[in-house]
Structure formats: C-alpha cells, structure tokens
N, C-alpha and C positions, 0 to 999 in steps of 0.2 A: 504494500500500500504506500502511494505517497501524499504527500498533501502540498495545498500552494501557497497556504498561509494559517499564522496562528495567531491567535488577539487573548492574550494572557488575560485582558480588562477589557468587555465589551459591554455597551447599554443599548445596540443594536439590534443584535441577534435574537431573541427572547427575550421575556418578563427579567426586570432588574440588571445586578452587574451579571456577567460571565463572562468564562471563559470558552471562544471558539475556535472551534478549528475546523477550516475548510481542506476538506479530503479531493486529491484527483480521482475520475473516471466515473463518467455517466453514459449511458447506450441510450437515454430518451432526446436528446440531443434537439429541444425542444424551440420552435421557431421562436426568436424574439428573446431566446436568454439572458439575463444580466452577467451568467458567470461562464461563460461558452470556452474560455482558456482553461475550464476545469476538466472539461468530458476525457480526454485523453489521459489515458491511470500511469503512464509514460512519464508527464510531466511532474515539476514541482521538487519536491524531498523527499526522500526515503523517509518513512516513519518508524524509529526505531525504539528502542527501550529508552534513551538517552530521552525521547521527547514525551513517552509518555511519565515518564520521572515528571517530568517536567508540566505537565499538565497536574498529576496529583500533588504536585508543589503549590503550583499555584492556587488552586481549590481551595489551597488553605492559609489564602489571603486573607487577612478581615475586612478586603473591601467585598469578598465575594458574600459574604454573612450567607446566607439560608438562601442564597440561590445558586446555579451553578454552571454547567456545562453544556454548550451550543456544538451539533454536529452537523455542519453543513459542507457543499461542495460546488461543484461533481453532487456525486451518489452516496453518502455513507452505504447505505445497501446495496450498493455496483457490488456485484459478484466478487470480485478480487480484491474488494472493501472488508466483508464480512468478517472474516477471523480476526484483524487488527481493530476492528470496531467492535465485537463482540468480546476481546479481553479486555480492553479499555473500557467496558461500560460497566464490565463485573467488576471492575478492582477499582473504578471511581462508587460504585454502590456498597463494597465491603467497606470501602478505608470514608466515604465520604457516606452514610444511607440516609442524610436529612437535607443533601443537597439534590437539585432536580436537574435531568438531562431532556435537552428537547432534541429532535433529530429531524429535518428537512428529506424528502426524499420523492423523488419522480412517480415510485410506485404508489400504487393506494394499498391501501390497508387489505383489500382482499386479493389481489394481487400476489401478496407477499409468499415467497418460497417458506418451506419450512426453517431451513439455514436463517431468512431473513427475521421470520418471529422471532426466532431466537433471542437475538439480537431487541427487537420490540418490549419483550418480556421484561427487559432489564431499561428502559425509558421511561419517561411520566408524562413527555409531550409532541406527538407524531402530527408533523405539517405534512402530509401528504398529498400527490396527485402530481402531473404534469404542469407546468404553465402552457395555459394555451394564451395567445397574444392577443386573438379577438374577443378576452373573455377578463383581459386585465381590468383589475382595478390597482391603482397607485393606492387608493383610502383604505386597504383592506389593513388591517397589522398581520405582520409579519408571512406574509405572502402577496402575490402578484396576481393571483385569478381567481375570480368566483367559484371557480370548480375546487380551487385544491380546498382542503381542510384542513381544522386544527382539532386533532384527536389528545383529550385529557385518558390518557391512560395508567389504571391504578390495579392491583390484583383483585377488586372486586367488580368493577365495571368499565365499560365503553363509552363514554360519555359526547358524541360528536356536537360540535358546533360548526353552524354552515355561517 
C-alpha cells in the first residue's frame, strides 16, 4: 500500500480534529474527481510500520481529545489497500477504543467484498458511494454527491443518513 499524503492535524476531513491519511489506488476512477492523482496504488509512499508508528503517535495528541482518524484517498478499500488498512484500524481500536475512524470509499456499503467488511467492522463512520458529477453538491459535508452517504456504524446498528 502507498499513500500520497498525511495530515497529523486535520479539521477537514470528518467531525472535529484528526488525523488523515490519504491512501493510493482506486478502480472507480470517477468523472469529475477532486483527488484523480490518487487512483494509481503505484504512486505516492510506501506505507510502512515506521508510519503507522507514527499515526498511533499522533492519536495521542491532546489536540486530537475524543476524536480521531480520517481514511481517505484513492480507495482505503482498493483491493491492495485492504491488509494495511485492516491492521491499522485494529491497532488504532486496541491502543486508541474511544477515539473514532471515519473511512471515505467508492464502494457502497453493499457492494462490499467480504475482505472489505472486514475492514468496516473495525470503523464508526462509512462515507460511501461513487461521486457522480451530475449529482454534486458542494453544500453536502463531507462529501461531493447526493448519492454517496454517511453510514454511522456501531456493533449494534446501521444507522444511514441521506
């Protein structure tokens, strides 16, 4: 897995501060993308132990208090994403379990491989869906089209908001 950027301190990306980090390599390759230099899983940096050190370092910022880690890209859930995002999400939920991860991704929610739940299981906030361009809205937060969604995900329910 690589990735093309990291924002130790973000108030962008999801609810409050976080920490984000955008992942290379998306297949939806979606017309009218904002982040189109991500699709290719080629580009960017190797994501190694050295960074995710460095992500559970930061987490435990006292700017970050009770909120926490943005996974966007590319595709966290691109196929050759999945193992470096599914250790990084278990060991930010062991060493961090009161801080929240939100993850951005092309697929929807049903969509998703079993590999990719995986990965879901260990989140609390799934932006899902493609950007479609004819369907943008700039006013939405924290997405670009009235199609995609913001899934609150918890081990007891599904909770969607359109």
């Amino acid at each position: 897995m690589n990735y093309l950027q990291y924002y130790p301190i973000d108030v962008v990306n999801g609810e409050g501060t976080r920490c984000t980090l955008f992942v290379s390599g998306c297949e939806h390759r979606c017309k009218g993308c904002h982040n189109a230099t991500t699709w290719d899983s080629r580009r960017g940096i190797p994501y190694d132990q050295a960074m995710e050190d460095r992500i559970i370092a930061d987490l435990g910022d006292s700017r970050i208090q009770r909120d926490g880690l943005s996974l966007s890209g590319g595709d966290p859930l691109f196929p050759d994403n999945l193992s470096g995002i599914l250790k990084l999400v278990k060991r930010v939920k062991a060493e961090y379990p009161d801080k929240n991860i939100w993850l951005w991704t092309g697929y929807t929610l049903e969509e998703l491989s079993h590999a990719q739940q995986e990965v879901v299981q260990y989140i609390d906030v799934l932006i899902d869906g493609r950007f479609e361009l004819d369907k943008r809205d700039l006013s939405l937060p924290w997405r670009g089209s009235i199609n995609q969604r913001i899934i609150y995900i918890n081990k007891r329910t599904l909770k969607q908001i359109k």
